[in-house]
C-alpha positions, 0 to 999 in steps of 0.5 A, spaced: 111 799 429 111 794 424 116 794 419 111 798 413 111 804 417 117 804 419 120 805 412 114 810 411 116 815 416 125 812 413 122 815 406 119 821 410 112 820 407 109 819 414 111 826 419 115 823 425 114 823 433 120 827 435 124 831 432 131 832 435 134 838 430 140 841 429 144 836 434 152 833 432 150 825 432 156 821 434 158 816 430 160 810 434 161 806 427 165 811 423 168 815 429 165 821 426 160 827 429 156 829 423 151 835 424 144 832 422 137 832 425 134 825 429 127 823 426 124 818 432 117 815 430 114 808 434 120 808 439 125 807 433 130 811 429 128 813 422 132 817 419 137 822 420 136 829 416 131 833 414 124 831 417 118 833 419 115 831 425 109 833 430 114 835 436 121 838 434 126 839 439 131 844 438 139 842 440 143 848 438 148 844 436 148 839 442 151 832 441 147 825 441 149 818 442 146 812 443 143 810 451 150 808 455 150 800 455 152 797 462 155 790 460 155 787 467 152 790 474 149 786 479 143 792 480 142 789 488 149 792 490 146 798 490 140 797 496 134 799 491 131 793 487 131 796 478 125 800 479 130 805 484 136 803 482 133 805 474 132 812 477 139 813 479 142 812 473 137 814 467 138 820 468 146 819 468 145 817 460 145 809 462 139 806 458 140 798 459 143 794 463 146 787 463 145 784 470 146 778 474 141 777 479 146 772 483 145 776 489 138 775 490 139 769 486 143 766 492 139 768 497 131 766 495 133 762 487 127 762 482 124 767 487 129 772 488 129 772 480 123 774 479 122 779 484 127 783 479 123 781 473 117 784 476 121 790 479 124 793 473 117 792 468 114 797 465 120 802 467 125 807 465 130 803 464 132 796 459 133 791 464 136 784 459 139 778 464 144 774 464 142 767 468 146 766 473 150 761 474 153 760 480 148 760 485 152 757 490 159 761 488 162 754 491 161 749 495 165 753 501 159 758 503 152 755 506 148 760 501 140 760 501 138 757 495 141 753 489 140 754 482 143 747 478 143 747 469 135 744 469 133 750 474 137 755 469 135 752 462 127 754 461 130 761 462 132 762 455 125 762 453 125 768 456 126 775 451 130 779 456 135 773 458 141 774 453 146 768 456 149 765 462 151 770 467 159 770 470 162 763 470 166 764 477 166 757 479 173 757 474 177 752 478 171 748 476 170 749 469 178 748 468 178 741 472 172 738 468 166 739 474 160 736 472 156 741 475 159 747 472 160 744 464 153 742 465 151 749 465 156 751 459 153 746 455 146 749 456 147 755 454 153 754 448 147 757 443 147 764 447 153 769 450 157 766 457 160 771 461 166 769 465 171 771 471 177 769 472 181 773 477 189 773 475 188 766 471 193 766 465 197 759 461 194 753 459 189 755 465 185 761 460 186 757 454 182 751 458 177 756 461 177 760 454 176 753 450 170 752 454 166 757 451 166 763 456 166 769 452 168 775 457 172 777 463 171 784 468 176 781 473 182 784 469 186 789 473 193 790 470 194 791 462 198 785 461 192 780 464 186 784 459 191 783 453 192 775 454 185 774 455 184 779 450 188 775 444 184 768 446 178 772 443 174 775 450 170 781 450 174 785 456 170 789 460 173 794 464 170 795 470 169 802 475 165 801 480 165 803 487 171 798 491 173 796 484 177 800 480 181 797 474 179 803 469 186 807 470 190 801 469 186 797 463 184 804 459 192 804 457 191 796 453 186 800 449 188 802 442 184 802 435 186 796 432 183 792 439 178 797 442 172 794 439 174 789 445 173 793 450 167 795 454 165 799 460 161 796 466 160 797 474 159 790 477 158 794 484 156 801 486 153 803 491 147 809 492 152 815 493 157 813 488 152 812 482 148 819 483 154 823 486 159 821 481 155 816 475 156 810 472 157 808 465 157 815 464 163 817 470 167 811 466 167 815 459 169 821 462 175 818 465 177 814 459 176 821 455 180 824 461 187 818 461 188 820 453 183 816 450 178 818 443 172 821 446 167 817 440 172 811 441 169 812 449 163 813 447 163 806 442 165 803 448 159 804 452 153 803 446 156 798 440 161 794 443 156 792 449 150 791 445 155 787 439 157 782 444 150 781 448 147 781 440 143 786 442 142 788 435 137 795 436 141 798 440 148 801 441 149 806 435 144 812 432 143 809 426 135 808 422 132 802 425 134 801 431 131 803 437 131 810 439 135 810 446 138 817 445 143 822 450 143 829 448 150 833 451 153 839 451 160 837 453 163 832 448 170 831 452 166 830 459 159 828 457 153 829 462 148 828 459 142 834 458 136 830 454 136 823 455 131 818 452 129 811 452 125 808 446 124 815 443 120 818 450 124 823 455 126 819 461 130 824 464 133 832 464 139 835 467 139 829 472 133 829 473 127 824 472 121 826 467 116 820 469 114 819 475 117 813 481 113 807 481 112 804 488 115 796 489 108 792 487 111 786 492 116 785 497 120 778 499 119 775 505 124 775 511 130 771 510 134 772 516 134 765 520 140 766 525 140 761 531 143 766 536 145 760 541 150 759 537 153 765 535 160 768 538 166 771 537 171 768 541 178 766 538 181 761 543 188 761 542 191 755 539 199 757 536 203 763 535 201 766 529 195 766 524 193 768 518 190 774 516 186 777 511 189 783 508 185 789 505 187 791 498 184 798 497 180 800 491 181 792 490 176 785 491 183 782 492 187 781 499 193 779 501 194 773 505 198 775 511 201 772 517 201 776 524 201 774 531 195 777 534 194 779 542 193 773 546 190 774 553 186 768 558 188 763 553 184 767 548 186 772 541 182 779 541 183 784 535 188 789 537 185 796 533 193 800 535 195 795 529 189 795 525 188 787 527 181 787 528 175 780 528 171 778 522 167 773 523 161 770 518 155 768 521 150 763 516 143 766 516 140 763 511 138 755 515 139 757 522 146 752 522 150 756 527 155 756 522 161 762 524 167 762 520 172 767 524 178 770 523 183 776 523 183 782 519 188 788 516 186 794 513 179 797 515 182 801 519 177 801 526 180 805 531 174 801 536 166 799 535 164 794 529 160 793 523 156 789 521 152 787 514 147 782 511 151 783 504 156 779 504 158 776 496 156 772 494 153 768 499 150 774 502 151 771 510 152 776 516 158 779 516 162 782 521 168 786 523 170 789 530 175 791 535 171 788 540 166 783 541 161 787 544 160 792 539 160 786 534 154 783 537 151 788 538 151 790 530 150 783 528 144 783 532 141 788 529 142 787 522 138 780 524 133 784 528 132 789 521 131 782 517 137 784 515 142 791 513 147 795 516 150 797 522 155 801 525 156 800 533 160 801 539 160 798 544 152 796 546 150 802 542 148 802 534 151 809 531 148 808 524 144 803 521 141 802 512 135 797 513 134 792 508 129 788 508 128 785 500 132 779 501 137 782 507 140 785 500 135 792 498 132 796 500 123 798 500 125 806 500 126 811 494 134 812 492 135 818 495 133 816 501 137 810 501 144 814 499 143 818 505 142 814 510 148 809 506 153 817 507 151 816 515 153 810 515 159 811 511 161 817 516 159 813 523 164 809 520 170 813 518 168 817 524 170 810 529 177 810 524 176 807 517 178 811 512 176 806 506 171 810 500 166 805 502 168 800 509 161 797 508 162 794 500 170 793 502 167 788 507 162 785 503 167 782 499 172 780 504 167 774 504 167 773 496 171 766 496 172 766 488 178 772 489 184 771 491 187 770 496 185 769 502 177 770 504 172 767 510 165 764 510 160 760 515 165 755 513 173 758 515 178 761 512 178 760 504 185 759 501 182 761 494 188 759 490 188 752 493 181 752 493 181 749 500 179 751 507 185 752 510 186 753 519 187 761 522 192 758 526 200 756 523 205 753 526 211 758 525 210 765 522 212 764 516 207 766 509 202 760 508 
């Protein structure tokens, strides 16, 4: 719509699209909810009031917010590619999302990037990109592709990038590495997104100093405030293995909450169409105390403030008509919702029709199975052991003394100590970095997955090896996926095809395998809410304290691969 017809239908001269009457509009700017009437023309705003229209919908008193804004989601952990994961929370009120492709990113590069363009195009759902600027997270993981600052720079020139994805190489950014600072320096015009897992000090103030303008790695109070002060936009995140929201919504207060925001980073299929998104972390905050508006405002214009997305996040003439009609204002679900004034979805349904994928990835599983195996010769007393934090992406660094016999150490389930390994799968190098693990909870049997963050390996972890190969093979002979198996049998499977990352099926068909595989799991011991998405992160080397990858074991404070064997039993 161009600018003169827009103020024409403002002025009410020209009759309106759509009409949505008698509604109570949340205002996310005066913390208010007015009674008024939205009038929609050309996919815009024009008014709110007394309108006419060609089409009027009768709300009968329901609210309307804006479209929910999801300030940081790698839509890729959700198995599908935009055009599936769109369907799972568009009818959940979620309108845009700010991705970072760095999954994909880190497996194909440019390619991967843009099969995500092409995906969400012409979709229900605003789809803005944040360029992602670890590709490799860190030197210590073999990844399949790497993007340096002049691979990055030429996409800024495209509309539907907004800045520079979440800096997690930060020890790199603090030490001054070439590389990194050479990223940052690119992008200083546009918004940079950080991730800084427990950094504080004089550490925070350099990181801060640099440029980097946001944090969704805080999981207490005390750390969101600190990052806070220093000027970062918090986005408090609620996802499927992360959830920092009932420890982060207490640091919010009127004086600071247009420094917060809501975000998911990583949510699986189930979690998504069960429970919801964006819309799941308003109803939470509303349910710990906070002001429902103030909830609201969190999820729409404090996103869209901070990604300059100046035609989003309020209801307010001129900007797009991104719209959520609900009945409940104290738990929103949304009943209507509307992307550039069209209907999108209805009670938790979709409106359009789903669009099948127009291109598929080729294979990127490249294992050399001559090379792979599991045995740990026993070399000490004790080794270091990974500990697995519920509803957390950090772990523990333990020290156990593990069963040895034959001059080996095997996983001894009676005290949950099972193997993990790492298996590279990108250049066939037969790298597997190995170790022990605490808190997943197998009884017996193994999984096994082609997602593994963020270098997106093939990870495994078992209570014996045969199950372990068996579920690794597997997952190579599906081009990638997930495994449950016991023994030489696969008792559960997700095949993910796209990149060994997503998956070519519908949604619906994805979250119900993903329920089986959970199930097979839990059945073999695990009580963990999502064993597969905990195991993913087990191998992410930017999160303290202790990970692993193709390289061995990862001392992520010392930034340092660190040996599985000690001398003593004491702590490392």
């Amino acid at each position: 719509m161009d600018l003169k017809s827009l103020i024409r239908h403002a002025r009410g001269d020209e009759p309106a699209d759509l009409l949505l009457r008698n509604g109570r509009v949340v205002n996310v700017l005066s913390g208010e909810v007015e009674a008024a009437s939205v009038a929609v023309a050309g996919g815009f705003i024009v008014g709110l009031g007394d309108y006419t229209a060609r089409t009027a919908i009768d709300l009968d008193g329901a609210y309307v917010a804006p479209g929910f804004i999801d300030a940081h989601v790698h839509i890729e952990s959700a198995l599908v590619p935009p055009s599936e994961f769109a369907r799972a929370v568009v009818p959940r009120g979620t309108t845009t999302v700010i991705t970072d492709p760095h999954e994909i990113a880190n497996v194909l590069g440019l390619e991967g990037i843009r099969f995500m363009f092409e995906s969400a195009k012409f979709g229900p759902l605003n789809m803005y990109v944040m360029a992602s600027s670890c590709v490799p997270a860190t030197p210590m993981a073999t990844s399949g592709a790497v993007l340096h600052g002049y691979d990055l720079f030429p996409l800024k020139s495209d509309p539907w990038v907004l800045g520079l994805a979440e800096v997690m190489n930060y020890p790199g950014v603090i030490g001054g590495d070439d590389a990194v600072l050479e990223k940052i320096g690119a992008f200083q015009d546009r918004v940079i997104d950080g991730h800084s897992p427990g950094l504080g000090g004089v550490g925070l103030q350099a990181y801060v100093a640099a440029g980097v303008q946001s944090d969704h790695e805080s999981t207490t109070a005390e750390e969101a405030l600190e990052k806070l002060r220093l000027g970062m936009m918090v986005m408090i995140r609620e996802g499927s293995v992360a959830r920092d929201l009932a420890a982060l919504v207490p640091a919010v207060t009127p004086a600071n909450l247009h420094r917060f925001c809501f975000c998911t980073d990583d949510c699986q299929p189930s979690d998504l169409v069960e429970r919801g998104g964006i819309d799941h972390a308003i109803r939470s905050a509303i349910a710990l105390g906070m002001d429902p508006v103030a909830a609201i405002r969190l999820a729409t214009w404090n996103p869209a403030q901070h990604f300059r997305l100046h035609q989003r996040g309020a209801v307010t003439p001129g900007r797009r008509a991104d719209l959520v009609v609900f009945d409940d204002l104290r738990a929103p679900r949304p009943r209507l919702v509307f992307r550039n004034g069209e209907l999108m979805a209805r009670d938790g349904r979709m409106t359009v029709a789903r669009r099948p994928l127009s291109r598929t990835l080729r294979s990127t599983m490249n294992v050399a199975w001559e090379s792979v195996g599991f045995r740990i010769p026993a070399e000490g007393r004790c080794v270091r052991v990974i500990g697995v934090l519920p509803d957390r992406l950090a772990t523990e660094a333990l020290v156990d003394q593990p069963f040895v016999r034959g001059g080996e150490a095997l996983a001894d389930p009676s005290r949950d100590l099972l193997k993990i390994a790492v298996i590279e799968r990108h250049m066939a190098s037969g790298a597997v970095g190995k170790g022990f693990v605490r808190g997943m909870g197998l009884r017996e049997g193994a999984l096994a997955s082609s997602v593994a963050h963020d270098h997106h390996n093939l990870i495994v972890v078992g209570a014996d090896d045969a199950s372990m190969m068996t579920a690794a093979r597997r997952v190579g002979a599906m081009h990638g996926g997930m495994v449950v198996a016991c023994g030489d049998r696969v008792l559960a499977e997700v095949p993910l095809p796209l990149g060994g990352l997503m998956s070519a099926e519908p949604v619906e068909v994805v979250k119900t395998q993903v329920e089986a595989l959970v199930a097979a799991a839990r059945a073999l011991g695990s009580a963990l809410h999502d064993p597969f998405m905990a195991m993913s992160f087990l191998s992410l080397e930017v999160i303290p304290a202790l990970k692993v990858t193709d390289k061995g074991l990862i001392d992520v404070d010392a930034m340092a691969v660190v040996p599985l064997w000690l001398d003593n039993d004491s702590r490392p």
